[in-house]
Every structure is written in structure tokens, then in C-alpha cells.
C-alpha positions in Angstrom: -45.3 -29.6 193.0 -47.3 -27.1 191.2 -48.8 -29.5 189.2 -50.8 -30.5 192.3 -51.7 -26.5 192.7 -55.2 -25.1 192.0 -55.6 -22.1 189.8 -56.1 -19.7 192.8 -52.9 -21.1 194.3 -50.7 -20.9 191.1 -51.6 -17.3 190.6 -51.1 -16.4 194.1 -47.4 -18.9 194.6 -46.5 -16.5 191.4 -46.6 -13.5 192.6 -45.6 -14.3 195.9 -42.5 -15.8 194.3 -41.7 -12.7 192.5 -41.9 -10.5 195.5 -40.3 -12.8 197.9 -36.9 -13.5 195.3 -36.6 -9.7 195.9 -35.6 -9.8 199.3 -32.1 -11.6 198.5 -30.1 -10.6 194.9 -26.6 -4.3 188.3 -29.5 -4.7 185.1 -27.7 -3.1 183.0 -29.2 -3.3 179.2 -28.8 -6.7 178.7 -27.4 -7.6 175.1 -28.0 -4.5 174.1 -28.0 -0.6 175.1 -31.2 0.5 175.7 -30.4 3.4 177.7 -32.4 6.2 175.3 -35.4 4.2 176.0 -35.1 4.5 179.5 -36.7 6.8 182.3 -36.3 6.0 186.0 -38.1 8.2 188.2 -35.7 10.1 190.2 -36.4 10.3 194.1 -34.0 12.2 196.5 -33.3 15.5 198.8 -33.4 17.7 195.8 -36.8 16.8 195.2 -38.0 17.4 198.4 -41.7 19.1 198.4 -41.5 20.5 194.8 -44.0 20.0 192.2 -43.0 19.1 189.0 -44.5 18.5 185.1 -42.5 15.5 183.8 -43.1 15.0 180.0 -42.3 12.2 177.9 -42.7 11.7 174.4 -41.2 8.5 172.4 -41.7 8.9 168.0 -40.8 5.6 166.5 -40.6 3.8 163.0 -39.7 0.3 162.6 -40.1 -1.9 159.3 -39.8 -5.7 159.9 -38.8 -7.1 155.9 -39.7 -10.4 157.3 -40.3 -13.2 155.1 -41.0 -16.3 156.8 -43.4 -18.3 158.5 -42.7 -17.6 162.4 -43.1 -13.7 161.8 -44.8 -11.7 159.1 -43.3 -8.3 158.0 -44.6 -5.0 159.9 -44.4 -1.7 160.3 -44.7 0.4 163.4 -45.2 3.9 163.2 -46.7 6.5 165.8 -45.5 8.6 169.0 -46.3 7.9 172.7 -46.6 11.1 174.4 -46.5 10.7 178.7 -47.4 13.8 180.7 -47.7 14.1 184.2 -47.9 16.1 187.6 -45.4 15.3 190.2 -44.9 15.8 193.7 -42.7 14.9 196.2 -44.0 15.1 199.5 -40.5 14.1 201.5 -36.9 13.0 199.6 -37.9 9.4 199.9 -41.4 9.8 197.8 -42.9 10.2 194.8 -46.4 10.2 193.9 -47.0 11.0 190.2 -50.5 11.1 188.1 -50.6 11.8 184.3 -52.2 10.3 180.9 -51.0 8.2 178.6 -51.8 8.6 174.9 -50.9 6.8 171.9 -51.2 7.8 168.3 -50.6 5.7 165.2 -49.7 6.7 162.0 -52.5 6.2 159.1 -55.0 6.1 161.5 -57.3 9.3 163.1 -58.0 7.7 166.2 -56.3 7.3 169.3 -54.6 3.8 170.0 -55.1 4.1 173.9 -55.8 7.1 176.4 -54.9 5.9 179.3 -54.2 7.1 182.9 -50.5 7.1 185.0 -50.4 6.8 188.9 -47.5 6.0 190.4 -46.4 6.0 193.9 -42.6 5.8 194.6 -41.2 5.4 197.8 -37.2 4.9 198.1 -34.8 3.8 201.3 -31.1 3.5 200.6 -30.8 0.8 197.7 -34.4 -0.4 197.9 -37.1 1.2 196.0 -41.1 0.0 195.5 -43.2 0.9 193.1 -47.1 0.3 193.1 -49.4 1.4 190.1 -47.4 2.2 186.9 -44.3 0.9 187.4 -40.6 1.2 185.4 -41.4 -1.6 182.8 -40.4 -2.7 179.4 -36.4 -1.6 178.5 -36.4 -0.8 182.3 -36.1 -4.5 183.1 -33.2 -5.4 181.6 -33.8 -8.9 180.1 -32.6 -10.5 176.9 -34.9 -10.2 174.0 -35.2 -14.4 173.9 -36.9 -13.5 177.5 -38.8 -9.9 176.9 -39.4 -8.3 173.4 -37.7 -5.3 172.7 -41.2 -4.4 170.5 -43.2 -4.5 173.6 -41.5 -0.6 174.4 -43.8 0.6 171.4 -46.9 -1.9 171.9 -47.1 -2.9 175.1 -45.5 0.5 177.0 -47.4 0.2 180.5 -47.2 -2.0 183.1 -49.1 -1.5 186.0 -48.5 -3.7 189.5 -46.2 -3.7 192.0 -42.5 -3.6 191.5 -39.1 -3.8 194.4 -35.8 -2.8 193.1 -32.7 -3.1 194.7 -29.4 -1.1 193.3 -25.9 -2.0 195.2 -22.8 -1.1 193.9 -21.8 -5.0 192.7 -25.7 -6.3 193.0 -29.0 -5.5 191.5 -33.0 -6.7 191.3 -35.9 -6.4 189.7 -39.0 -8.2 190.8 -42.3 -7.2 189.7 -45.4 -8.0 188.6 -47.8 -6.7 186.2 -51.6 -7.1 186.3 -52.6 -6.9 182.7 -55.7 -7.6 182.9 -58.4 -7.8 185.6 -61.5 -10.3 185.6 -65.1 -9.3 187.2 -68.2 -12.0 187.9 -69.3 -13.6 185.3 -66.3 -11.9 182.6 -66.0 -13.8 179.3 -62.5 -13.4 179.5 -59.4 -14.9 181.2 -57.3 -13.1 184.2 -54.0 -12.3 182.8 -51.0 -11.6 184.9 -47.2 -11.4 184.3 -43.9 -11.0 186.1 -40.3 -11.6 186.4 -37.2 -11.4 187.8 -34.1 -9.5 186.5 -31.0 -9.7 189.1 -27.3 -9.3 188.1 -24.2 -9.8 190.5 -20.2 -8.5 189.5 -17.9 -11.2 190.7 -15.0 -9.7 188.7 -14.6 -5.5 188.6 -10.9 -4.2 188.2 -9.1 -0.5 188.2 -8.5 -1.8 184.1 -12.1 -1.6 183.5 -12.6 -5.3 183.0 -15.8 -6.6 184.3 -17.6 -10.1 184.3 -21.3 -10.5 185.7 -23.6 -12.7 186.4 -27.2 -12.6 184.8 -30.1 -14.2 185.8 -33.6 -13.7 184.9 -37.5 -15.4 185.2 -40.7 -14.5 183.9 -43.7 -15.7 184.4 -47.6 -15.4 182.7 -50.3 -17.1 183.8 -54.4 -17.0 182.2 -56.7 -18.2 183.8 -59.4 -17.1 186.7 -62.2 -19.0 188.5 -65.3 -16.6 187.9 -65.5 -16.1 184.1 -67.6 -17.9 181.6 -65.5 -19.1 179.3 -64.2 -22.7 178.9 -60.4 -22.0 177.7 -58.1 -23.8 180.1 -55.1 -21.8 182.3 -52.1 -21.2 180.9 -49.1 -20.6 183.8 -45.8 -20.4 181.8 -42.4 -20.3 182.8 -39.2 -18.7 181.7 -35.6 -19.0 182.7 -31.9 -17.7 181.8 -28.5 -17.3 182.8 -25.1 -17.0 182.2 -22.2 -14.5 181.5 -21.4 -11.2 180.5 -17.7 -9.5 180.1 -17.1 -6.3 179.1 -13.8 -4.3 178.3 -13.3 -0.2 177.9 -10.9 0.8 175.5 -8.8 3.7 175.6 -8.7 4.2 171.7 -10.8 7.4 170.6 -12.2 5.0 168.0 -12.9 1.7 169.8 -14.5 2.7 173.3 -15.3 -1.1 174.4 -15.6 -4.7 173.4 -18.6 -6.8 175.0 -19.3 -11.0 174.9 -21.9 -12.4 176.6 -23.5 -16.1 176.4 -27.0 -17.2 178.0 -28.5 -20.7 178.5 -32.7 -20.5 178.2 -35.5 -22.7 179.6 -39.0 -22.9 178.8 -41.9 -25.2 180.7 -45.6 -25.0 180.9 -46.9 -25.7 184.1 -50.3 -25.6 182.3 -53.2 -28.4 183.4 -53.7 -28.9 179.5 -51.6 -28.9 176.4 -52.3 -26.4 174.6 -49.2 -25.0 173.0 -47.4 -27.3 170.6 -44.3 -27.9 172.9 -44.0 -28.3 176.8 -40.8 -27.7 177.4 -37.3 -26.2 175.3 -34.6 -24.7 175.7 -32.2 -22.1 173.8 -28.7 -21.2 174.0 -28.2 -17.4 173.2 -24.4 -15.7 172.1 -23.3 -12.2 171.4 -20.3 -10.6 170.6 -19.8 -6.8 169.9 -17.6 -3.9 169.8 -18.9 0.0 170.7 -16.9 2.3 168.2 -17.3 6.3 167.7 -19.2 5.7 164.5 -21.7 2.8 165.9 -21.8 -0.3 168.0 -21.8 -3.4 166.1 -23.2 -6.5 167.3 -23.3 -10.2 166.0 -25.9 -12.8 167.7 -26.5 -16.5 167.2 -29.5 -18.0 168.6 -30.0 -21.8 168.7 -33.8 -22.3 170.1 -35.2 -25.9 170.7 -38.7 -26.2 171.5 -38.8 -22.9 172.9 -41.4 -20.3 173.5 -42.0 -17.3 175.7 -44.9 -15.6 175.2 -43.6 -12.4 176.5 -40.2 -12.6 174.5 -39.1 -11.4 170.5 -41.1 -13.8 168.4 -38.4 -14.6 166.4 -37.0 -16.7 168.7 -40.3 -19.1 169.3 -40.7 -22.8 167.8 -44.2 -22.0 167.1 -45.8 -19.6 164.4 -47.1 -15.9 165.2 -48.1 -15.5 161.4 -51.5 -14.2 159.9 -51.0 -16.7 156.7 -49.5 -20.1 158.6 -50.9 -19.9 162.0 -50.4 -23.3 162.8 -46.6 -23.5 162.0 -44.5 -24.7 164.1 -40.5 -24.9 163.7 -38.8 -26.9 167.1 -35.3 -26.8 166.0 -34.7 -22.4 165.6 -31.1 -20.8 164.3 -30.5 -17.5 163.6 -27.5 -15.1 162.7 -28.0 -11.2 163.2 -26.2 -8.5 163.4 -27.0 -5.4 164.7 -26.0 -1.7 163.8 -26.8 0.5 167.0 -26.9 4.6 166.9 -27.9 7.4 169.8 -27.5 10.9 168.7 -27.8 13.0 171.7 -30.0 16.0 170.1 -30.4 19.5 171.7 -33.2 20.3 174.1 -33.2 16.9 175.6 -34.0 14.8 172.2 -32.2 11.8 172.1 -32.2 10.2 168.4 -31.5 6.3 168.1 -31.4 4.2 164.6 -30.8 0.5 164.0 -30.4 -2.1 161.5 -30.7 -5.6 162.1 -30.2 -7.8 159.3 -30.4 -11.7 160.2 -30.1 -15.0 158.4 -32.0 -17.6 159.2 -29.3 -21.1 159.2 -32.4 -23.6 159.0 -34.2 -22.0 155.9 -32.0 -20.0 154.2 -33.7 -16.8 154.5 -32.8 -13.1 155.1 -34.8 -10.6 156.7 -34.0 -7.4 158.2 -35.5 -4.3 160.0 -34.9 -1.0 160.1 -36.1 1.5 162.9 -35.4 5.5 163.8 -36.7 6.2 167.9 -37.0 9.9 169.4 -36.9 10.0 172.8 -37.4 13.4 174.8 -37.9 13.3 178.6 -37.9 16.8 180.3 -38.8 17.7 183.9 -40.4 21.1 184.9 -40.4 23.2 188.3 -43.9 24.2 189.2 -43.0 25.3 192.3 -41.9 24.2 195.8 -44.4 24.3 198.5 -43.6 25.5 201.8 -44.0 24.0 204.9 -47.1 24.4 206.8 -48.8 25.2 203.3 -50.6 21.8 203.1 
């Protein structure tokens, strides 16, 4: 059917499908524990009618050693620094303004100064968000489905977002306007959004749990008032599957974790442009969490299979400066993953990695290494009385 869809119409039956899909379905961190990374603005009675400085900074270093065509080697280096002025007019809302400002290494300028405004209004289990909303790590997806690097390169996402957090049932619909076209722009419209929902069927007094997963995303180019002749793009993304999880009561083991996820890619796009339409991708992990590091092994098996917001690892088709035009349908990787959070004092959480993989197909081993800093602190300005406004 939305084959037969104008551009306008596609755009607009996107977004409308994200927000609508919130009305009915716990993220936790997906395959992994991202829970350093992440910052959920708080809303509640204790808040009520203070004004607060919230201050976040994120210092990161990652080297990608990677040597094959799909994904040249890189290094990230910089520091993110978020402050902002908060105030909470009643227990159920938020309303936030702030600057953004990045900072590469190696470099003397800026990377962005941008503004934060964020309102926050919260009922019971449902929460909205309009302006910068809780993006990236906050989401919750798979890294097949969202890029783990997009926390240090793509940090902002500013739309609309509805979250819903029940004790056995959570969602995650938003979208993100990333970039907005004007008359007679020579430049495409670009919007992106998703879904991130996640029901327990099985929670016992043992600690055992099994959950359900499922998870869309959606990007779309496109626009009907710039110059340019570059077809729309609308691109779909789709998995599911299982997660179990196990505590153990050994001071050296604390849990054991499996999960397994089933992919889909399609372009709903009037014109081929990318090298496959469709593909799929079948996505396993395995891990244990012990006192000196969690270890994880992953096995990805990718056919055809592209998402323009996910790792690019996992694409059939070539993100590289030397072989642009590579493509590579049939995908397998091994990689395991060292995971670290040092809880630092004064609020300064400390997280390292190493994620060595081997790539079946070629032969090949790459790895990366990374340290992140994370410090999130919130400040008491005062609290205004009533009548005062």
C-alpha cells in the first residue's frame, strides 16, 4: 500500500504511525548495558516548583582497528558538555533550556553549539516529550537497529517522543526531525523514528525472567519544495525476538543473559537507489556479568541488510572512504565484548570496552577499544514560593 503513497503522505503515515503504536505496548539496554550513558529527566513531587542547574558532561575515546572494506578504522575523541536551567512548574512538568557544546580533540573549534529545550510533562506511566527528547542509548534498541556511535556523533534528537513504563510493559515511540527544509532548499527533508516496546511474559521470585522485544525504525528523505533532483528515500527497519536473564547468587558471577533477534530490512523508496531492497539478519548473544567484567559473545548473520540508522558493521553495503562502492550481501561476524563501569566519586561514572570481532566470511580481525566519562549532577537554585510568579 505505501507504494501507491505520495511523498507528503509517506512522511506524514510515518509519523503518525510512530505516535499511534504508542497508545497500545521494559527497554532495558538491549544486548548490552548502557546504563552510564543514560540520563532520564526526572519528574515528580520532589521537584515541585524548584529551579534546578542540571549538568552533563560525556569525555570519550574510541579507536576502531578496522581493516576491511565495509568500515574504515577511526578514532573518536572529544567531550560533550550539556548544561541547563530547570524548572518545574507542578510534580508532573518539566521544562528545561540549556546549550549543547561539543569539542573534538585535535581540532580548536567547536564541533556544534547548539541549544536544549525540552518540555516534559508526566501522568502515571505515560510521559511526552516535545523538543529535545531522551534519544540515542535512551531507546534501547540493538546495535543491528541503532548505532551505539551515534551517543558520541549524533547525541540530539529533537521531536516528539511518548513513553510508557509499567511494571511488565514498556514503549518508546518517537520521532526525530533531523533536519528541516525551507522554499526553494537544495537539500532533502530528513526525518527519523522508531519504536522500542518490551513485554515480561515470564518474571519469578528466582529472578528468572524472559521478555519480549520488539523494535521499528524508520527514515525517510525526501520533501516537495527543494531544488534538487535526488529521489526519496523512506526506509524501514524491523526486529524481534527473546531475551532471558538469570541473577546469580555467587559474589563472583552476578548473572547470565541469552538473547536472539530476527531483523528485517525494506525500502519503500520510488527508486532504487541502494544496492539491496530488502534483507534480513538473524542476531545472537550470550553473556555472563561477573565482579571483574561482563563478557559477551555475539554472532551476526546479515543478508542483504541495511539500516541506515544502525552499527555499520552490520550493513551489506560499504561505508568506506577507499571502496565506496562495495557491497558484501551475505555478512558474518563473531565478537566479543569486555564491558567495565567504575562508579567514580563526585558523580563520575568510568566505563571501558574491548570488542574484538572476526569476520567468518573474510578472515579478518578487527577490534576497538574505548574509555567513556560520564558525570550527570543536579543543582538546587532555589524553590520559588507560591504566589511569586
Amino acid at each position: 500500500m505505501l507504494k501507491f503513497l505520495s511523498m507528503r503522505g509517506r512522511r506524514y503515515c510515518l509519523i503518525l504511525a510512530l505516535l499511534a503504536l504508542g497508545s497500545g505496548l521494559t527497554p532495558a539496554f538491549a544486548q548490552l548495558d548502557n546504563s552510564a550513558f543514560l540520563h532520564p529527566l526526572p519528574v515528580g513531587p520532589a521537584h515541585e516548583r524548584q529551579l534546578r542547574l542540571d549538568v552533563q558532561a560525556f569525555l570519550f575515546n574510541k579507536d576502531n582497528e578496522y581493516f576491511n572494506k565495509l568500515e574504515d578504522g577511526r578514532t573518536y575523541f572529544g567531550a560533550h558538555l550539556l548544561p541547563r536551567l530547570v524548572y518545574f512548574p507542578s510534580a508532573n512538568l518539566r521544562v528545561e533550556a540549556g546549550v549543547f557544546l561539543w569539542k573534538d580533540y585535535g581540532t580548536p573549534r567547536l564541533r556544534q553549539v547548539r541549544p536544549l529545550l525540552t518540555l516534559k510533562y508526566q501522568n502515571g506511566p505515560h510521559s511526552i516529550l516535545f523538543g529535545n527528547i531522551e534519544g540515542h542509548l535512551h531507546h534501547g534498541y540493538i546495535e543491528p537497529m541503532f548505532d551505539f556511535e551515534r551517543v558520541m556523533t549524533n547525541r540530539l534528537e529533537e521531536g516528539v517522543q511518548y513513553k510508557l513504563q509499567k511494571k511488565r510493559l514498556s514503549l518508546d515511540a518517537w520521532v526525530d526531525w533531523q533536519r528541516q527544509q525551507y522554499r526553494f532548499s537544495n537539500f532533502q527533508e530528513e526525518v527519523a523514528g522508531g519504536l522500542a516496546a518490551e513485554a515480561t511474559v515470564v518474571g519469578d521470585s528466582a529472578g528468572w525472567w524472559l521478555r519480549v522485544p520488539f523494535q521499528f525504525t524508520g527514515t525517510h528523505r525526501g520533501g516537495q519544495i527543494d531544488t534538487v533532483a535526488a529521489p526519496l528515500q523512506t526506509l524501514f527497519n524491523v526486529a524481534s525476538g527473546l531475551r532471558l536473564r538469570k541473577p546469580l547468587a555467587s559474589q563472583f558471577f552476578h548473572a547470565v543473559h541469552a538473547d536472539a533477534y530476527a531483523t528485517l530490512f525494506d525500502d519503500y523508496s520510488f527508486t532504487d537507489v541502494l544496492a539491496f531492497r530488502r534483507g534480513t539478519g538473524l542476531y545472537l548473544n550470550a553473556g555472563v556479568d561477573t565482579r571483574l567484567s561482563n563478557v559477551q559473545v555475539a554472532y551476526w548473520r546479515g543478508n542483504g541488510y541495511i539500516s541506515p540508522l544502525g552499527g555499520r558493521l552490520y550493513r551489506s553495503i560499504s561505508n568506506s572512504v577507499s571502496d565506496p562502492q562495495y557491497t558484501e550481501k551475505d555478512r558474518q561476524l563473531l565478537i566479543a565484548r569486555f564491558l567495565k563501569d567504575y562508579r567514580l566519586p563526585g558523580n563520575l561514572i568510568l566505563t571501558t570496552r574491548f570488542e574484538p570481532l572476526y569476520d567468518l566470511n573474510n578472515g579478518l580481525f578487527d577490534f576497538s577499544f574505548a574509555l567513556y566519562f560520564n558525570f550527570n549532577q543536579s543543582f538546587l537554585l532555589t524553590t520559588i514560593r507560591r504566589g511569586v510568579e
